[in-house]
C-alpha positions in Angstrom: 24.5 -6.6 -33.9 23.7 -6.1 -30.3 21.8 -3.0 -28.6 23.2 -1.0 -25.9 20.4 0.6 -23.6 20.1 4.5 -24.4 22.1 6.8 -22.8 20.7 9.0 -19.7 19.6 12.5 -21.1 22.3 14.9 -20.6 21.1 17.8 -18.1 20.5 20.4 -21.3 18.0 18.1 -22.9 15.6 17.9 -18.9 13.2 20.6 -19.0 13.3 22.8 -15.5 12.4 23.6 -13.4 11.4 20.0 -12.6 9.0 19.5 -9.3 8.5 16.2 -7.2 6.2 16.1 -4.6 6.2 13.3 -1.5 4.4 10.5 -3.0 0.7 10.3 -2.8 0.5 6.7 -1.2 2.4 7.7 1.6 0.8 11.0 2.5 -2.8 9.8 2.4 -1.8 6.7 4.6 -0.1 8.9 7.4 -3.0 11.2 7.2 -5.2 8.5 7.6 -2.9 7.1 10.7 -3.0 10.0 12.3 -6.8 10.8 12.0 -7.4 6.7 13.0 -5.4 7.6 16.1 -6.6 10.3 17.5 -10.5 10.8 16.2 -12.3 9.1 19.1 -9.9 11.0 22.0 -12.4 14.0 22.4 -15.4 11.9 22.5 -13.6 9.6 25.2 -12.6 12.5 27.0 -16.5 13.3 27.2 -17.9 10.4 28.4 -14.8 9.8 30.8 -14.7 13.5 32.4 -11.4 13.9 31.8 -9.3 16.7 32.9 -9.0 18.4 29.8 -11.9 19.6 27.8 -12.8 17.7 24.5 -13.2 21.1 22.7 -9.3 21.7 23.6 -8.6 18.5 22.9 -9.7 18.7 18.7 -8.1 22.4 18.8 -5.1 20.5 19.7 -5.3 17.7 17.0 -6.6 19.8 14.5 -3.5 22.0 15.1 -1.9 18.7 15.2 -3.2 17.4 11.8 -2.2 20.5 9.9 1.7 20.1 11.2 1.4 16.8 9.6 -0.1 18.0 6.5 2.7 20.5 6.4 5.7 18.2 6.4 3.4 16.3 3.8 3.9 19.1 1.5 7.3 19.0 1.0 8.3 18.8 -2.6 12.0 18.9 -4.4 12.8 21.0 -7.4 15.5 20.8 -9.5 16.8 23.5 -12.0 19.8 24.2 -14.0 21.4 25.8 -10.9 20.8 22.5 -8.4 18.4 20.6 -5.9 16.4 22.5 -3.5 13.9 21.0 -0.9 10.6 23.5 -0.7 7.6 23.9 1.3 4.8 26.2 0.5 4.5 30.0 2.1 2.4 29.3 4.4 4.4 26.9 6.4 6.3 28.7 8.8 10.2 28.9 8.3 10.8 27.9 11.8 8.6 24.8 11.9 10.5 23.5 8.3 12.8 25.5 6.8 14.0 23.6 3.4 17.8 24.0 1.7 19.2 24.6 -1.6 22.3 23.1 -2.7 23.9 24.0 -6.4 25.3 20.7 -8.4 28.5 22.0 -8.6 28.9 22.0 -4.6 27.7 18.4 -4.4 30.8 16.2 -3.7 29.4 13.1 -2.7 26.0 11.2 -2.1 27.0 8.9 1.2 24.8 6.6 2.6 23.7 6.6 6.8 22.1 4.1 8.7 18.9 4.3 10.6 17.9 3.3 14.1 15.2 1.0 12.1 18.1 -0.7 9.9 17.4 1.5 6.7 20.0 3.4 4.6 19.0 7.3 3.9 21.5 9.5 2.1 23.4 12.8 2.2 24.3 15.3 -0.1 28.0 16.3 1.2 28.8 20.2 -0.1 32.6 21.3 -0.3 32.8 22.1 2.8 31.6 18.3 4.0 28.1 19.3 5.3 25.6 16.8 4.7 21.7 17.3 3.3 19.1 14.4 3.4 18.2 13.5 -0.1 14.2 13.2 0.3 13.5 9.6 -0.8 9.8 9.5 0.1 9.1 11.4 -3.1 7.1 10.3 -5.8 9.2 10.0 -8.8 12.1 8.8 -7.1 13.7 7.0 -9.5 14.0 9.6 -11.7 14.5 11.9 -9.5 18.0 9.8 -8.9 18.8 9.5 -12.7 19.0 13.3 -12.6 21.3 14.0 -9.6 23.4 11.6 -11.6 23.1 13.6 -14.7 24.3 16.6 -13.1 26.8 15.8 -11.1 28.4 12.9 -12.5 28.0 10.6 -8.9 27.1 6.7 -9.2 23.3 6.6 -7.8 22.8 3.3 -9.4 22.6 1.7 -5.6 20.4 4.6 -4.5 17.2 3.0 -3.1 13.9 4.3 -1.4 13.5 3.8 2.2 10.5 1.8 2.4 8.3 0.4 -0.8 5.0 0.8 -1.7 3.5 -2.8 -0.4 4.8 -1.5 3.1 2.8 1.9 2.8 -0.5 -0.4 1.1 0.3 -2.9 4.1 0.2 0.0 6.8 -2.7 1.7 5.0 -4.8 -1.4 5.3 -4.2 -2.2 9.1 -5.0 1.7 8.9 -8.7 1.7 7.6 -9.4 -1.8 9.9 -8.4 0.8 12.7 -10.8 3.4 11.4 -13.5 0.4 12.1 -12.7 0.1 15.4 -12.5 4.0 15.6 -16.3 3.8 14.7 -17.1 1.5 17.4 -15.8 3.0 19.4 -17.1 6.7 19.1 -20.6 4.7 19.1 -20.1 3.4 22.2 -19.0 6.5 23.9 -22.2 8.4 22.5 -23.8 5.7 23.3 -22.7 5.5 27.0 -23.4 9.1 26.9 -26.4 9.0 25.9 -27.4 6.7 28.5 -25.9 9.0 30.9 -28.1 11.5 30.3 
């Protein structure tokens, strides 16, 4: 006697609210990008007189770093009433706003193409607009399995943008930069320094 695979769990047996939050790899290696790119700017700008003061220029990154950290902090919640993409209250509405979309005004889940050759995918509402299904989250398989649940549309093709290896790939290359980051803030103090 053969075995059929269990059944997904019917929407009254999920506990809600459920919350998924972007997916740790990828938010601690675009944090790390970003601070590999930008920390030795000011102390360039010191040693190379440049027009704009190094003390503007980390008020500008570090205004810079907690943008990125804000779209970082996006997380999806589901409940009995549908999906909704969140952000915490002290990101300002205007910089990312979120939406919320009950299950029973989903229609379809249609796949897009991206200027890099990815796929990303839409939620489509009654009246046909679309909303991007966050697929950086972590959890995004079952994440999937749910929106399934509830609204009855095949997400058995539904795949995440990029995969891990490509985040632990960029994340390396990442912390090499950091070394050169060092050397080069030591050089620039130390050119400084001899300046002086």
């Amino acid at each position: 006697m053969s075995s059929s695979p269990p059944a997904p769990a019917a929407p009254s047996e999920v506990l809600y609210p459920k919350t998924f939050r972007l997916s740790p790899l990828i938010r601690i290696t675009l944090l790390t990008l970003y601070v590999a790119l930008t920390l030795p700017l000011p102390f360039l700008a010191a040693v190379t007189d440049a027009p704009v003061p190094p003390a503007l220029l980390s008020g500008g990154l570090g205004l810079g770093a907690i943008a990125l950290y804000s779209v970082l902090c996006e997380r999806v919640v589901l409940d009995q009433q549908g999906i909704q993409v969140t952000y915490p209250a002290w990101v300002p509405r205007f910089w990312r706003q979120g939406w919320s979309l009950p299950w029973t005004e989903i229609t379809a889940l249609k796949p897009r193409s991206t200027g890099q050759g990815g796929i990303v995918y839409y939620f489509l509402n009654q009246s046909g607009q679309g909303y991007l299904l966050p697929i950086r989250i972590a959890g995004f398989a079952q994440l999937v399995r749910q929106v399934q649940a509830e609204t009855g549309i095949d997400t058995t093709d539904v795949r995440p943008l990029a995969q891990p290896w490509m985040y632990l790939i960029l994340l390396s290359l990442t912390l090499f930069l950091l070394a050169i980051d060092a050397w080069t803030i030591w050089t620039a103090l130390s050119l400084g320094l001899g300046a002086a």
